[in-house]
C-alpha positions in Angstrom: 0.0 0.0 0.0 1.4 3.2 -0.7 1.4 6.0 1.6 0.4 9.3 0.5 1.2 12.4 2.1 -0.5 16.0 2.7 0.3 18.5 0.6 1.9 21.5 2.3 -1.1 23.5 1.7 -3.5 20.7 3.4 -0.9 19.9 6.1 -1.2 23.3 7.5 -4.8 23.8 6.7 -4.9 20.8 9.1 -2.9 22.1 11.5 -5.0 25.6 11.3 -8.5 23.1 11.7 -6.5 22.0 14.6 -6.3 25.5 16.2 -9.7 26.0 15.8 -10.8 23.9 18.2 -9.2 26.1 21.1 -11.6 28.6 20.1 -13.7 29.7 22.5 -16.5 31.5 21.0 -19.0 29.1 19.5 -20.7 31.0 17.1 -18.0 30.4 14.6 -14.5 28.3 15.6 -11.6 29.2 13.7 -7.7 29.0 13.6 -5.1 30.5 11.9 -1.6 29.6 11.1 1.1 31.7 9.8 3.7 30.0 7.7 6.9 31.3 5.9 9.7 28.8 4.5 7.5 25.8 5.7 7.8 26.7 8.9 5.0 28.1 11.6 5.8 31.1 12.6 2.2 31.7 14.8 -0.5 30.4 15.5 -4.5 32.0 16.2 -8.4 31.3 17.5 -11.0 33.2 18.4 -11.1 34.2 22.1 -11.1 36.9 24.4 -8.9 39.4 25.6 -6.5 37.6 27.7 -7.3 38.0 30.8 -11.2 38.3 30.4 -14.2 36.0 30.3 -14.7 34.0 27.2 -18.2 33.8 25.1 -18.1 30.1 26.6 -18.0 31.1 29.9 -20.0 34.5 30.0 -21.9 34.8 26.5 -21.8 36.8 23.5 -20.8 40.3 24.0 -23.2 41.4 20.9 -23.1 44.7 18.6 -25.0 44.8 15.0 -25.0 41.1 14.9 -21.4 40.2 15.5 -20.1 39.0 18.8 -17.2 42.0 20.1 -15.8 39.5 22.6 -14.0 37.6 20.4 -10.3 38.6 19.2 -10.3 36.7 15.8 -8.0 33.9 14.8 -5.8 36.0 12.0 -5.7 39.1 14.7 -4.1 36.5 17.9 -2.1 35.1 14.7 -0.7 38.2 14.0 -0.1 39.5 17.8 1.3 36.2 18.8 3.8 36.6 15.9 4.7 40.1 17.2 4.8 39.2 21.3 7.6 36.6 19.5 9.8 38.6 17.9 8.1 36.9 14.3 8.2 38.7 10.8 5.7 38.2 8.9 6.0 39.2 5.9 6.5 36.8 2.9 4.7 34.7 5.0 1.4 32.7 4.5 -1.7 32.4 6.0 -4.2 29.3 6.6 -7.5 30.5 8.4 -9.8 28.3 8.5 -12.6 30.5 7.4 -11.6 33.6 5.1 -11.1 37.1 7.0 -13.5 39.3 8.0 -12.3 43.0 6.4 -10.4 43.9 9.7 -8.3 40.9 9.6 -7.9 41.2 5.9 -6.6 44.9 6.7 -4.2 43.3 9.3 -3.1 40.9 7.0 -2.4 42.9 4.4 -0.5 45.4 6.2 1.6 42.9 7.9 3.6 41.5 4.7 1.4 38.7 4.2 1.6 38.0 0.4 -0.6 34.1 0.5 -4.2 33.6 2.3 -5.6 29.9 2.1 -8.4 29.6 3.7 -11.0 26.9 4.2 -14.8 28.4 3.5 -15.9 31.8 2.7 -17.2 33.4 5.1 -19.0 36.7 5.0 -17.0 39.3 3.2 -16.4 39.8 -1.1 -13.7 42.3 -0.4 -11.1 40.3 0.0 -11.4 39.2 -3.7 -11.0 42.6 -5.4 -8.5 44.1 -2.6 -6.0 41.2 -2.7 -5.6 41.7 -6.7 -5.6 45.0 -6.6 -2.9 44.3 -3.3 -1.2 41.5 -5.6 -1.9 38.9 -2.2 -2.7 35.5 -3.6 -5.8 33.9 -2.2 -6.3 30.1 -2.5 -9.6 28.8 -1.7 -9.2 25.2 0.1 -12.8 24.5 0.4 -13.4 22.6 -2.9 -11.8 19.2 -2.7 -9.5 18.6 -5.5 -9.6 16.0 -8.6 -8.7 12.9 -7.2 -7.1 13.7 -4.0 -8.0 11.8 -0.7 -9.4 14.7 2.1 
């Protein structure tokens, strides 16, 4: 039998599914993982301010239909990166789900020149802004031709 390993692009899409499941606001669980040279440089879920309740523990902190508790995934990616001493950019991006337009804007501004992510979620921006930007994006959610998920 032989063996068949990930892809580089699923192996840390895997590892960003992963990360998602530390998040701790349940109206949408997502990680993040920032990758340059093959390497993780950070990693990201949705949760609180450190130091503060999370959704799970004391609800949804709700504004216009989005829950302001929640720090997202690319954002902790991107400050854990910093509170490291990490560059980012070059680097890559798996999010599980594709960025909101904040974390796009964070993104973007931080170097990052590759976003995979896993489903679309929510916002079309991202399309026009990261061709006009020259950031590739690489939608993971459709399985491919005869590759094993």
């Amino acid at each position: 039998m032989t063996r068949v390993r990930a892809s580089w692009d699923d192996y840390f899409m895997n590892i960003a599914r992963e990360v998602s499941t530390r998040s701790t606001c349940d109206r949408k669980f997502v990680g993040a993982v920032i990758v340059r040279d093959k390497s993780i440089l950070a990693t990201g879920y949705n949760g609180s301010i450190r130091g503060l309740p999370h959704c799970d523990e004391e609800g949804h902190l709700m504004e216009d239909g989005h829950c302001v508790r929640t720090v997202h995934a690319e954002a902790n990616a991107i400050v854990q990166a910093a509170r490291n001493g990490a560059r980012i950019d070059g680097a890559s991006i798996y999010v599980t789900a594709s960025p909101c337009w904040g974390c796009f804007r964070l993104i973007a501004n931080g170097g990052v020149v590759r976003i995979a992510f896993g489903e679309f979620y929510r916002d079309p921006r991202i399309f026009e802004f990261s061709t006009r930007l020259g950031i590739e994006l690489v939608d993971m959610s459709a399985p491919k031709a005869g590759a094993a998920r």
